[in-house]
C-alpha positions as CSV (number, residue, x, y, z in Angstrom):
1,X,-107.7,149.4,-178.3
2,X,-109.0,152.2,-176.5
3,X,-113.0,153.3,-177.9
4,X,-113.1,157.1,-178.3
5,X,-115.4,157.9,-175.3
6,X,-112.2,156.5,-173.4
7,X,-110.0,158.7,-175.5
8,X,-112.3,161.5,-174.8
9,X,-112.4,161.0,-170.6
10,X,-108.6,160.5,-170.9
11,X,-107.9,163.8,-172.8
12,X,-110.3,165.5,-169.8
13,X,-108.6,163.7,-167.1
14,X,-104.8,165.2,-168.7
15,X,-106.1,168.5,-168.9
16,X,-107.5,168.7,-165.4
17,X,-104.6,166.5,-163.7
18,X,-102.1,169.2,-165.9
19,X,-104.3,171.9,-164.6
20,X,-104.1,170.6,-161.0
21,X,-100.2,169.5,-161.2
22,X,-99.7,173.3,-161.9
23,X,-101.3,175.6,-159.2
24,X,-101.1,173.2,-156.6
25,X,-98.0,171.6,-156.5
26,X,-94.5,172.5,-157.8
27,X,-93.7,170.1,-160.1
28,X,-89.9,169.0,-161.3
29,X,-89.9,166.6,-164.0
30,X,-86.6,165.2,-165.8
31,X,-86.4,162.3,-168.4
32,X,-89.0,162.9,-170.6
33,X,-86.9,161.9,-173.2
34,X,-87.5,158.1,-172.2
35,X,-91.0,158.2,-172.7
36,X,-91.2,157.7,-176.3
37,X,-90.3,154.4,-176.4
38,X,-92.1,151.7,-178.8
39,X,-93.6,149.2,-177.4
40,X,-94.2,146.5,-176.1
41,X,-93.1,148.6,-173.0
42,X,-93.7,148.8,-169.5
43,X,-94.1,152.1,-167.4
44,X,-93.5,151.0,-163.9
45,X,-92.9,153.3,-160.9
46,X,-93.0,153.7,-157.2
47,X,-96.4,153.7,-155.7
48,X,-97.2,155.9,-152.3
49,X,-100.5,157.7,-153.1
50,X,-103.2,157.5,-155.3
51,X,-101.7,161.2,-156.9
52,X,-98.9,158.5,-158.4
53,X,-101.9,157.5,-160.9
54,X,-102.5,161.2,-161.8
55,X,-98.7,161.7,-162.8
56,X,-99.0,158.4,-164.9
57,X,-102.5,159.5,-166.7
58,X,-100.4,163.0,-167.4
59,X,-97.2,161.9,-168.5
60,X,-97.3,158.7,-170.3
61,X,-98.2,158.7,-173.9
62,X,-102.0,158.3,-174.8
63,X,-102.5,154.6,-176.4
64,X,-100.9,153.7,-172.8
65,X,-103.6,150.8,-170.9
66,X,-102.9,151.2,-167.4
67,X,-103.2,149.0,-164.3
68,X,-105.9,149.5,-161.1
69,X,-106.9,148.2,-158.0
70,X,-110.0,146.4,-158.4
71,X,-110.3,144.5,-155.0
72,X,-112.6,146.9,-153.0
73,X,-114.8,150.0,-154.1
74,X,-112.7,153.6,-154.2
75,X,-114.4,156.4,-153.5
76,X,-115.8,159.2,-155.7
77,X,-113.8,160.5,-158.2
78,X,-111.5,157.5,-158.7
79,X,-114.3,154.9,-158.8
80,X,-115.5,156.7,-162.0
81,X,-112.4,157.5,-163.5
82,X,-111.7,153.7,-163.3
83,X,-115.0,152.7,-164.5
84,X,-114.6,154.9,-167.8
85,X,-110.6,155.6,-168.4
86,X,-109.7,152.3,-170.0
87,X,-108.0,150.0,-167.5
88,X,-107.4,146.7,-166.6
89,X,-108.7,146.1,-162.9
90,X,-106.7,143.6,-161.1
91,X,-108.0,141.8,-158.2
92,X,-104.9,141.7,-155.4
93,X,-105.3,139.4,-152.6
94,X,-105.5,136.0,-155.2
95,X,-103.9,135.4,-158.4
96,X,-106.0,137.2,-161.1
97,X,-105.2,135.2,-164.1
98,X,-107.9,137.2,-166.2
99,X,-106.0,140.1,-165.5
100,X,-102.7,138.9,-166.1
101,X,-103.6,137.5,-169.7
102,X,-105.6,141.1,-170.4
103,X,-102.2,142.4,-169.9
104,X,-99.8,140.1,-171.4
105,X,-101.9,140.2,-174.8
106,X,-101.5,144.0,-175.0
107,X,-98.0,143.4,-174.6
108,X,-97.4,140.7,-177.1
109,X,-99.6,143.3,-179.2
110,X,-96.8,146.0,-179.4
111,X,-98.7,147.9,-176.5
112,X,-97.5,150.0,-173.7
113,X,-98.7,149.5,-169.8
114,X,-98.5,151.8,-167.0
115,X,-98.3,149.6,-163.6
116,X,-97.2,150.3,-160.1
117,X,-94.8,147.3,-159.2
118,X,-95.1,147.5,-155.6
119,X,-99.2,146.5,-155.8
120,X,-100.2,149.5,-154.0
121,X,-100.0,152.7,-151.8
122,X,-99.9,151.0,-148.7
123,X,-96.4,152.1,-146.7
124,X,-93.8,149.4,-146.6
125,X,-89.9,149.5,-147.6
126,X,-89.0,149.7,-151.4
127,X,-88.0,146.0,-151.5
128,X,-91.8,145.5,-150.6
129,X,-92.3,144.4,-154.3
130,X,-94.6,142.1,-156.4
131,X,-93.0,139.9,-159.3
132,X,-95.9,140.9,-162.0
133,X,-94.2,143.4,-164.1
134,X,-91.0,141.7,-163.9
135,X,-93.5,138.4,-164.7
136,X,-95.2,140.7,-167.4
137,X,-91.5,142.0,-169.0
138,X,-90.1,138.3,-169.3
139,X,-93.0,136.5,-170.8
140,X,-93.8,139.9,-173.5
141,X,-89.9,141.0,-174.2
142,X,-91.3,144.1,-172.6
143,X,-88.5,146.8,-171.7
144,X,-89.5,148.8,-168.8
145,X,-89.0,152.4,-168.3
146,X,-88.4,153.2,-164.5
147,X,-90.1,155.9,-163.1
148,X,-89.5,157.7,-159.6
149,X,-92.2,159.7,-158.4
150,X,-90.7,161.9,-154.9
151,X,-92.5,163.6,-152.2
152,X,-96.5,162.3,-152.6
153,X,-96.9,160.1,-150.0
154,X,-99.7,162.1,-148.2
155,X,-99.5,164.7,-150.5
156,X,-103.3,165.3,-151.4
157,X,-103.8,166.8,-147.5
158,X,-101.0,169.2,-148.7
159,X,-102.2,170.3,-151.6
160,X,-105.8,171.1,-150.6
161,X,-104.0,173.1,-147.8
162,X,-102.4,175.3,-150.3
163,X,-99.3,174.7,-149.3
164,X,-97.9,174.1,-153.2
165,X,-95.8,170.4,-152.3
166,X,-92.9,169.9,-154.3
167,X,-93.4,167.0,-156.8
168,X,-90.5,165.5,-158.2
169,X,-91.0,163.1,-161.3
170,X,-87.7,161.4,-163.1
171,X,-87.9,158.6,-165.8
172,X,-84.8,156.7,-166.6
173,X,-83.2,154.7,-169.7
174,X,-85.5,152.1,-170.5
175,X,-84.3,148.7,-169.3
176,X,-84.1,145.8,-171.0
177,X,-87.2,142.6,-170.8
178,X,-86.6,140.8,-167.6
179,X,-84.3,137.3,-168.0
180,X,-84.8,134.6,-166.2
181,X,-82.8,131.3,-165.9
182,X,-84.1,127.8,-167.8
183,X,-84.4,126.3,-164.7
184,X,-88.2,126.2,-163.4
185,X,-88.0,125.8,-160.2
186,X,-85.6,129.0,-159.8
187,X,-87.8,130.8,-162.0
188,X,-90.0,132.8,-159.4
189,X,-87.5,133.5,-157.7
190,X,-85.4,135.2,-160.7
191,X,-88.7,137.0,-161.2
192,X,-88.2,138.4,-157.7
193,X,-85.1,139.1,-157.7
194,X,-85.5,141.0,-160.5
195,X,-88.2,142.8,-158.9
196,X,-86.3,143.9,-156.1
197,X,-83.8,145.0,-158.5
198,X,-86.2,147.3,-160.4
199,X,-87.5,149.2,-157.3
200,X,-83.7,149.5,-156.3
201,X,-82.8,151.5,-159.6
202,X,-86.2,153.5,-158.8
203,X,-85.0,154.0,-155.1
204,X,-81.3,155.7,-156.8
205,X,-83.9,158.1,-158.7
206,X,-85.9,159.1,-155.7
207,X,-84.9,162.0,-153.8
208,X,-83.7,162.3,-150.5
209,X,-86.3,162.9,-148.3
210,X,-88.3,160.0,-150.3
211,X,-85.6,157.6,-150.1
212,X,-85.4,158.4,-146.2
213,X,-89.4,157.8,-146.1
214,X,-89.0,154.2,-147.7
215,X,-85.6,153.5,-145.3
216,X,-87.7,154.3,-142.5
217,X,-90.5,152.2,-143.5
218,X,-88.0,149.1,-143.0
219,X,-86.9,150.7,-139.6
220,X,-90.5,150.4,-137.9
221,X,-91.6,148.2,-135.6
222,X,-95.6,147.8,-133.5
223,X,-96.5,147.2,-130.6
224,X,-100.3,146.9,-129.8
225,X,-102.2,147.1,-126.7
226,X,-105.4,146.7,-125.1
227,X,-106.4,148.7,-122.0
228,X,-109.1,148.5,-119.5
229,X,-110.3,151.0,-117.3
230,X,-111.0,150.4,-114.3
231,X,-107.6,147.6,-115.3
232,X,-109.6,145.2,-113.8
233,X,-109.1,142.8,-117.1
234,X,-106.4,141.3,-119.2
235,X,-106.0,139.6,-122.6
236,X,-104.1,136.1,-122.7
237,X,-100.7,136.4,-122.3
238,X,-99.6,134.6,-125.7
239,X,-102.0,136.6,-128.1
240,X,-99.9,139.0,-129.9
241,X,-101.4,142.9,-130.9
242,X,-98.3,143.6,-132.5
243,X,-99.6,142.7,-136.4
244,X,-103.2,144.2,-135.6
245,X,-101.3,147.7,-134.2
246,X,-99.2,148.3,-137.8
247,X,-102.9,147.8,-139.6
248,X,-104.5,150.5,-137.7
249,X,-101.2,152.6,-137.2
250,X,-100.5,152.7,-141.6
251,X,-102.9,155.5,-143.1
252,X,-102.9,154.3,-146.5
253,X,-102.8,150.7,-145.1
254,X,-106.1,150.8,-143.2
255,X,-107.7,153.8,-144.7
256,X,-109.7,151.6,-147.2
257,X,-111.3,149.5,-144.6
258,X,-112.6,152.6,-142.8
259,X,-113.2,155.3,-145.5
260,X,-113.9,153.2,-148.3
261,X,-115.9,150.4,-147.0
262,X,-117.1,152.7,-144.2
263,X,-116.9,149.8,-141.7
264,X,-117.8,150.3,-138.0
265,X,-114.0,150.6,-136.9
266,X,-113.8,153.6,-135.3
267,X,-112.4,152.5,-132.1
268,X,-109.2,151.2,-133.7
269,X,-109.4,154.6,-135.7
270,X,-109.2,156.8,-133.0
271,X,-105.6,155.6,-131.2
272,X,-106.2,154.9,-127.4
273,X,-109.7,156.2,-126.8
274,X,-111.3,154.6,-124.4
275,X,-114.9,153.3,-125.6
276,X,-117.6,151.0,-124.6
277,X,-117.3,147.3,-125.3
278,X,-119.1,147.0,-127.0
279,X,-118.2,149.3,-130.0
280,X,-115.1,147.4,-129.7
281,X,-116.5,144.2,-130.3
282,X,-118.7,145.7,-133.6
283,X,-115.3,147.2,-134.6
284,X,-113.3,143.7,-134.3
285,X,-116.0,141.5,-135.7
286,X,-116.7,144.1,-138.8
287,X,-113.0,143.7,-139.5
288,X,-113.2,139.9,-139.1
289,X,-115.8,139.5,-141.5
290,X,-114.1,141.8,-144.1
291,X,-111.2,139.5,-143.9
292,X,-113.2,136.2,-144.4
293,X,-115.2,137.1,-147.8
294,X,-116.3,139.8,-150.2
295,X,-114.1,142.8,-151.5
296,X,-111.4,142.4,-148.6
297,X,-110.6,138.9,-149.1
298,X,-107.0,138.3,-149.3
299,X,-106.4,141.9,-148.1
300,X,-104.1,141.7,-145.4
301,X,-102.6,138.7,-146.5
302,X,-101.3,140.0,-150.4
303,X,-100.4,143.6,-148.0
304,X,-98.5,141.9,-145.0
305,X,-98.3,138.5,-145.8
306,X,-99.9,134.9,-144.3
307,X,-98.4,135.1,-140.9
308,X,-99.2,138.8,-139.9
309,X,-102.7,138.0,-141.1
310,X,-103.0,134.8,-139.2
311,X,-101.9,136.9,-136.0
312,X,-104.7,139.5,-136.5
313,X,-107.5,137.0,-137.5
314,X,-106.3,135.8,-134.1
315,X,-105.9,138.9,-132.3
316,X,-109.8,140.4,-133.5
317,X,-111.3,136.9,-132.4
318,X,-109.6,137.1,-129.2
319,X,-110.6,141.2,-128.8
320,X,-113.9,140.3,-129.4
321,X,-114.8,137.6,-126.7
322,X,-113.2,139.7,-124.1
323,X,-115.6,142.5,-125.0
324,X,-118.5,140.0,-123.0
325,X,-116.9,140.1,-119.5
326,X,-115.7,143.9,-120.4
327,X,-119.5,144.8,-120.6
328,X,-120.5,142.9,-117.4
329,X,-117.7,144.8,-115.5
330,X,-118.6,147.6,-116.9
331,X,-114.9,148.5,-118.1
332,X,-114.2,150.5,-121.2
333,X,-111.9,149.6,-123.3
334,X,-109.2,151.4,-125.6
335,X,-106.5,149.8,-128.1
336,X,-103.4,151.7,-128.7
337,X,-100.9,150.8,-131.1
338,X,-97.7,151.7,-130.3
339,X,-95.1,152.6,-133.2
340,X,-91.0,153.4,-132.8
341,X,-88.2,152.9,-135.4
342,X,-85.2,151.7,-134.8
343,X,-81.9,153.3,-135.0
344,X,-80.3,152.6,-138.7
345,X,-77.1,151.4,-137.0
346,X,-79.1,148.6,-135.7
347,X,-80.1,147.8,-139.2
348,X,-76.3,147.5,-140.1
349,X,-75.6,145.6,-137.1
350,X,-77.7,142.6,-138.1
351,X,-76.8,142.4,-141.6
């Protein structure tokens, strides 16, 4: 149950996200109807900026408990609006069993929960899912209303530009709790499949030019690359860049590290400019040392899985010994990520 400070803060936070929604945006919303649904019941949409949390805080009916990020500070005014707004803070890079059983007992209470299936904002295709709402819907009998939030990836930058983004907001039918087979060792991946098949009826909501943002998300590929100037110096020919070059090249991806955790990284930041080597070796080592312990354990590994995260743990520890003969030859040093998509007809052609 929510305490009525919360109840207050909420009832502030509709008004000014309303407020905001209206002369800042244009704002289409269909399906309303869907909302009013008893519970136990799970809100879950799409998730590509942190305005996605606004719409849910506006929308969704007030007893609602919603889900947030609790791996890594956020940054002023989302850190208070966490702290005092009611929500269950998961922890993403492990398996937050707290968090999960804070969830699944509002649920089995007849409650309602607001949750972003795909984990986070960072960019990825729409079959980039995690299994804990379809998890959530199968162990509560939870139905789950789909909603498809269109055109706010990067919308904040328009807004405060003035240039009134169109917003696009449609809820559909609610769906029925998840169903999974008796047999155990299938049962994870029913839950998965079952995810998949949740952001799918989201993606058939979306509108174009949102649908063509998550298709090209599954169209790009990364290339990194470390140059020297004079190019008197090399890396070793079988460390790869590659995974290390989609980090740095995804805003919402590595924005975190740099703007919330304000970590010395802005060498990797600033795309190809050449710096001392030094710099380059804070930069690589501050990122290395996230990775291994405190609020951004687990980060790239729950974002791009074990093996990209292996390949830049490998690729920072590499950068960073080569920074030592860099700074005897006097060299500066730049890394460049290099990003291209392929053609869709390529996509078809391996399928």
């Amino acid at each position: 149950m929510l305490d009525r400070r919360t109840h207050a803060v909420r009832r502030v936070m509709r008004a000014a996200g309303w407020l905001l929604l209206r002369l800042l945006a244009r704002p289409t919303i269909a399906g309303r109807e869907h909302l009013d649904v008893s519970g136990p019941a799970i809100y879950a949409a799409n998730h590509a900026s942190t305005f996605d949390a606004l719409l849910l805080f506006v929308l969704l009916p007030r007893d609602t408990i919603f889900v947030g990020p609790g791996d890594f500070p956020l940054l002023w005014p989302a850190n208070w609006l966490v702290r005092h707004a009611g929500l269950i803070l998961m922890k993403r890079g492990a398996v937050d069993r707290e968090g999960l059983k804070r969830m699944l007992a509002h649920l089995q209470d007849g409650g309602r929960l607001g949750i972003f299936p795909e984990g986070g904002t960072w960019e990825k295709p729409i079959d980039d899912v995690k299994s804990g709402a379809a998890y959530l819907s199968q162990a509560a009998g939870a139905r789950i209303v789909p909603m498809a939030f269109g055109g706010t990836y990067q919308v904040w930058r328009r807004m405060f530009l003035l240039r009134l983004p169109r917003v696009t907001v449609t809820i559909g039918p609610p769906l029925p709790p998840v169903a999974v087979s008796g047999d155990r060792q299938r049962r994870q991946a029913d839950l998965e499949a079952a995810s998949v098949r949740l952001m799918r009826q989201i993606y058939t909501m979306l509108p174009p030019a949102t649908q063509a943002h998550y298709d090209r998300q599954a169209r790009l590929e990364f290339r990194g690359e470390m140059l020297f100037r004079p190019n008197s110096l090399t890396l070793p020919a079988d460390i790869s860049l590659d995974a290390l070059a989609e980090l740095v090249a995804k805003p919402n991806l590595f924005s975190p590290l740099h703007r919330n955790a304000r970590l010395p990284v802005r060498p990797f930041v600033r795309h190809g400019r050449f710096v001392r080597p030094r710099a380059m070796q804070r930069a690589a080592d501050a990122l290395a040392a996230a990775f291994d312990g405190g609020d951004f354990a687990g980060y790239v590994e729950y974002r791009l899985g074990e093996a990209k995260a292996a390949e830049i743990r490998a690729a920072l520890a590499v950068i960073s010994a080569a920074m030592d003969d860099a700074e005897v030859a006097r060299t500066r040093v730049a890394f460049r990520p290099q990003v291209w998509e392929r053609a869709p007809h390529q996509d078809a052609a391996s399928q």
